[in-house]
LUMKOLGU-673224 format. One record per residue (C-alpha): residue number from 1; z, y, x. Coordinates in steps of 0.02 Angstrom, whole numbers, plus 32768, in hexadecimal, padded with zeros to 4 digits. Each point is the difference from the previous one (the first is absolute). Layout:
BEGIN
NUM / Z / Y / X
...
END
This chain:
BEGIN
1 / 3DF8 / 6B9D / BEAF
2 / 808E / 8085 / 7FE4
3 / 7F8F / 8056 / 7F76
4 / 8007 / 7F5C / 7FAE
5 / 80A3 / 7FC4 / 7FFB
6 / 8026 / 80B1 / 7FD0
7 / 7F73 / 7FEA / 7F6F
8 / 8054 / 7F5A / 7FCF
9 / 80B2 / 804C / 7FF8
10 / 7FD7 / 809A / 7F97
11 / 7FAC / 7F88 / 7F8F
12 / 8090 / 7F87 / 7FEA
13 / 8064 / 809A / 7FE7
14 / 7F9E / 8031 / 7F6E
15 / 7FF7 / 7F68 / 7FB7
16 / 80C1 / 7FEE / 7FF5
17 / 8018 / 80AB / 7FBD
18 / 7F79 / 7FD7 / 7F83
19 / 8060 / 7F5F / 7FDA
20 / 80B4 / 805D / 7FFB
21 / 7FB2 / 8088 / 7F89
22 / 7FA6 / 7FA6 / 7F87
23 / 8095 / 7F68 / 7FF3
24 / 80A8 / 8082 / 8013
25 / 806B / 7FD4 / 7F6D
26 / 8005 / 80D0 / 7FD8
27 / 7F78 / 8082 / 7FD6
28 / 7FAD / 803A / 8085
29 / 7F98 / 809B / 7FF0
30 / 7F9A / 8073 / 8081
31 / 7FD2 / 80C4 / 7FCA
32 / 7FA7 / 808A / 806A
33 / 8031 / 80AC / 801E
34 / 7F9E / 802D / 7F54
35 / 808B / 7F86 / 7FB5
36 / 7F74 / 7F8E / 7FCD
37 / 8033 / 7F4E / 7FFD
38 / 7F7E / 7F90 / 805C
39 / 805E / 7F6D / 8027
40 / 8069 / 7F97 / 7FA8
41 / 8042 / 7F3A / 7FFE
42 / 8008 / 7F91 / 7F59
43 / 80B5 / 801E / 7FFA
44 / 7FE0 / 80A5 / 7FD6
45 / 7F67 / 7FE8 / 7F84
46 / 8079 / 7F77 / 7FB4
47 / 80A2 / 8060 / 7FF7
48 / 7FA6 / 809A / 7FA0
49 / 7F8F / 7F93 / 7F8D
50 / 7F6D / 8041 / 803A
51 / 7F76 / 7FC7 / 8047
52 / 7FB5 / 802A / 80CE
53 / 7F6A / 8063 / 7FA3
54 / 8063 / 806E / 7FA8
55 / 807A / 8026 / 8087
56 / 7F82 / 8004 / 8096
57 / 7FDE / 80C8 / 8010
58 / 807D / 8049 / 7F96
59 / 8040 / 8094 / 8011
60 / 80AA / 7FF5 / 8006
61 / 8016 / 80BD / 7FC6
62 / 7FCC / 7FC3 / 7F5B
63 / 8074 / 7F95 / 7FE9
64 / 805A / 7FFF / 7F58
65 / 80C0 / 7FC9 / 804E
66 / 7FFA / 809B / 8091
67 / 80B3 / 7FBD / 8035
68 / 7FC1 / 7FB6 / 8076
69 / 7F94 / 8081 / 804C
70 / 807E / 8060 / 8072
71 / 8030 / 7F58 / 8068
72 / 7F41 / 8002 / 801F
73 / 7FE9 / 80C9 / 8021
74 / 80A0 / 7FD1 / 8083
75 / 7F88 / 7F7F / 8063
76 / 7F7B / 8086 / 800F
77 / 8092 / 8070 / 804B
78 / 8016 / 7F89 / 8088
79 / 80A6 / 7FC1 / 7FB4
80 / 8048 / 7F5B / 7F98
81 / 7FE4 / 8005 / 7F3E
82 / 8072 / 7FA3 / 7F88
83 / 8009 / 7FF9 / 7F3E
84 / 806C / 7F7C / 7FA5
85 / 7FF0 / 800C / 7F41
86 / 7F90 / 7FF7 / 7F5F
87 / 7F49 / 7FEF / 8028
88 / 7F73 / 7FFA / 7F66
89 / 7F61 / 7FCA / 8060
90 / 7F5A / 8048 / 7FE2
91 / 7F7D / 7FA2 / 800F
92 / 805B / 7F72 / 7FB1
93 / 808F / 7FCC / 7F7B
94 / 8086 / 8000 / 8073
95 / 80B5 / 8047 / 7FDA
96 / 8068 / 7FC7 / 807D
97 / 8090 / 803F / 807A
98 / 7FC3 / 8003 / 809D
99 / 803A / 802A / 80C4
100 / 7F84 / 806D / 8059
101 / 7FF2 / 8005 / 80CB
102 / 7F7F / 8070 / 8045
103 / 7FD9 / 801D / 80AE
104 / 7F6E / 806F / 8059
105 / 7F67 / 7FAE / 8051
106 / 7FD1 / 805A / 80A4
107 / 7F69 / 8004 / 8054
108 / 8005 / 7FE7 / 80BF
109 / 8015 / 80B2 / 8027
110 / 809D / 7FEF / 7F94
111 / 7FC5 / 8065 / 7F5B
112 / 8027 / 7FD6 / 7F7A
113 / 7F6A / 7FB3 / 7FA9
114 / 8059 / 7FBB / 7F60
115 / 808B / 7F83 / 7FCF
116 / 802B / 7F49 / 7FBF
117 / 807D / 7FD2 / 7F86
118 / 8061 / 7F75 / 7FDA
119 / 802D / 7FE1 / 7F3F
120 / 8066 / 7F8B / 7FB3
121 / 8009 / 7FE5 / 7F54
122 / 80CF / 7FF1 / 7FED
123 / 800E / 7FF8 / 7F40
124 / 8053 / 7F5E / 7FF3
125 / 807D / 802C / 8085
126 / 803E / 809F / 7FAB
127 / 8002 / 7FA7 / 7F4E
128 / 8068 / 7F71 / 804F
129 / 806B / 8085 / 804B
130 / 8019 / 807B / 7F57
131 / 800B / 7F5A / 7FB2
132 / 809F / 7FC6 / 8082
133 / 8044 / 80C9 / 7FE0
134 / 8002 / 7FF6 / 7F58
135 / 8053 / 7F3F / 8004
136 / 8087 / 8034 / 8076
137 / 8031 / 80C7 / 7FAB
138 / 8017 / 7F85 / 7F55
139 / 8068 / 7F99 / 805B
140 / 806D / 808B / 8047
141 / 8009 / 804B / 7F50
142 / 8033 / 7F65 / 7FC3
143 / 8091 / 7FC7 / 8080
144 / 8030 / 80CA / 7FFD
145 / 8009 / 7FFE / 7F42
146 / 806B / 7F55 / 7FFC
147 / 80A2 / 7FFC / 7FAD
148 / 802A / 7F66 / 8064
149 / 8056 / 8043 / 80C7
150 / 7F6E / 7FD6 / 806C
151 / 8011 / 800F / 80CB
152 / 7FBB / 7FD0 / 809F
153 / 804E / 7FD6 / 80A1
154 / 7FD3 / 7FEE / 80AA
155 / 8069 / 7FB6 / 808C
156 / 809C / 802F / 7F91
157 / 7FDA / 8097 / 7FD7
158 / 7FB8 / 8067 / 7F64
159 / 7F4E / 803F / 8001
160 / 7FD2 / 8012 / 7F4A
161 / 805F / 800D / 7F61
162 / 7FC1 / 802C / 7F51
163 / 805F / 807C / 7F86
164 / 805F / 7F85 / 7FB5
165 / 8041 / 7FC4 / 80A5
166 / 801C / 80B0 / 803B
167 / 8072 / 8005 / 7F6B
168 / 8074 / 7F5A / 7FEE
169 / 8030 / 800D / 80B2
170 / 8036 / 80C2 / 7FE2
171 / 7F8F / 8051 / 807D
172 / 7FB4 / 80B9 / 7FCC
173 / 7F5F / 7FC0 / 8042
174 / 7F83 / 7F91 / 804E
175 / 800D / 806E / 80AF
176 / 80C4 / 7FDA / 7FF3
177 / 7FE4 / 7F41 / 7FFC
178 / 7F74 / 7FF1 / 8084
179 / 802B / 7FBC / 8091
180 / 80BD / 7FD5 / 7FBC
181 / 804E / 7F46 / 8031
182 / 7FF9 / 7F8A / 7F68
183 / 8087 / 7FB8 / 8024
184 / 8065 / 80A2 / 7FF1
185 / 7FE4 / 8008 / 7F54
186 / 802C / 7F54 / 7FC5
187 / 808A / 7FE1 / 7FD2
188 / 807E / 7FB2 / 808F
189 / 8014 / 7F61 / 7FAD
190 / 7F65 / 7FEC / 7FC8
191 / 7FC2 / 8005 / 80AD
192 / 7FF0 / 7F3B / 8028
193 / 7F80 / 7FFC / 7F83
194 / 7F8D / 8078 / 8045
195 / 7F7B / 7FD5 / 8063
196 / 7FC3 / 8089 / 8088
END
């Protein structure tokens, strides 16, 4: 009876991690100690454009992007691989930016019989982010190039002027202003007018 509800849990087991690997929203691969891939999830075969055919049996020290092969040699080792950067699959037409986890797979003895990665294909999240990088340093150069005095204040107090700011109120430079009471430097009966 014990042999059997022990059956019927290892098989439920299996059948969720089979579920988890094949449905996991990121690419899931398995490699042995050879670093020949021999598993893999349709994440992965979908995030390289490739197809489970070409990718089942590679061997991944033929691949034509070796970036990523040192987060993988680091599994083998025993030890966590990670990679974070331009990838140019090989198998497929993929050139993407992708995050690379890699961890070993031991046997029960606790050798190290190979590793699994995780890969996520990031290359919308980077171009959003050069994208919001590139928005903001033209906005900088744009309020630091202003003739007009531009400033802002919290609770009272200066914590950013431009140039031009910098130079109407007399200060030698930004550092000097930072941090300085605005209403030190209006003028005293101008001060009902000011809002802090």
């Amino acid at each position: 009876m014990i042999e059997d509800e022990l059956s019927s849990a290892l098989q439920e087991a299996q059948e969720r991690f089979g579920a988890l690997f094949e449905h996991t929203p990121v690419g899931v691969f398995l490699f042995d100690r050879s670093l020949r891939l021999h598993a893999h999830n349709p994440r992965f075969v979908q995030m390289l454009r490739s197809s489970p055919e070409a990718l089942t049996g590679l061997d991944l020290k033929t691949l034509r992007d070796k970036r990523v092969l040192p987060a993988m040699e680091a599994a083998l080792l025993g030890d966590l691989g990670n990679y974070e950067g331009p990838y140019e699959a090989t198998t497929g037409e993929a050139k993407i930016v992708v995050s690379f986890r890699v961890s070993p797979l031991r046997d029960a003895q606790g050798q190290v019989v190979g590793g699994m990665g995780m890969a996520e294909d990031i290359t919308d999240r980077v171009r959003a982010r050069d994208a919001l990088e590139r928005s903001e340093a033209r906005f900088r150069a744009l309020i630091e190039q202003s003739p007009d005095a531009i400033a802002v204040f919290r609770e009272g107090k200066f914590i950013y002027a431009n140039p031009a700011m910098v130079a109407t109120l007399g200060y030698g430079s930004q550092a000097e202003l930072l941090g300085v009471d605005l209403l030190s430097v209006i003028h005293p009966g101008d001060s009902p007018l000011s809002v802090a």
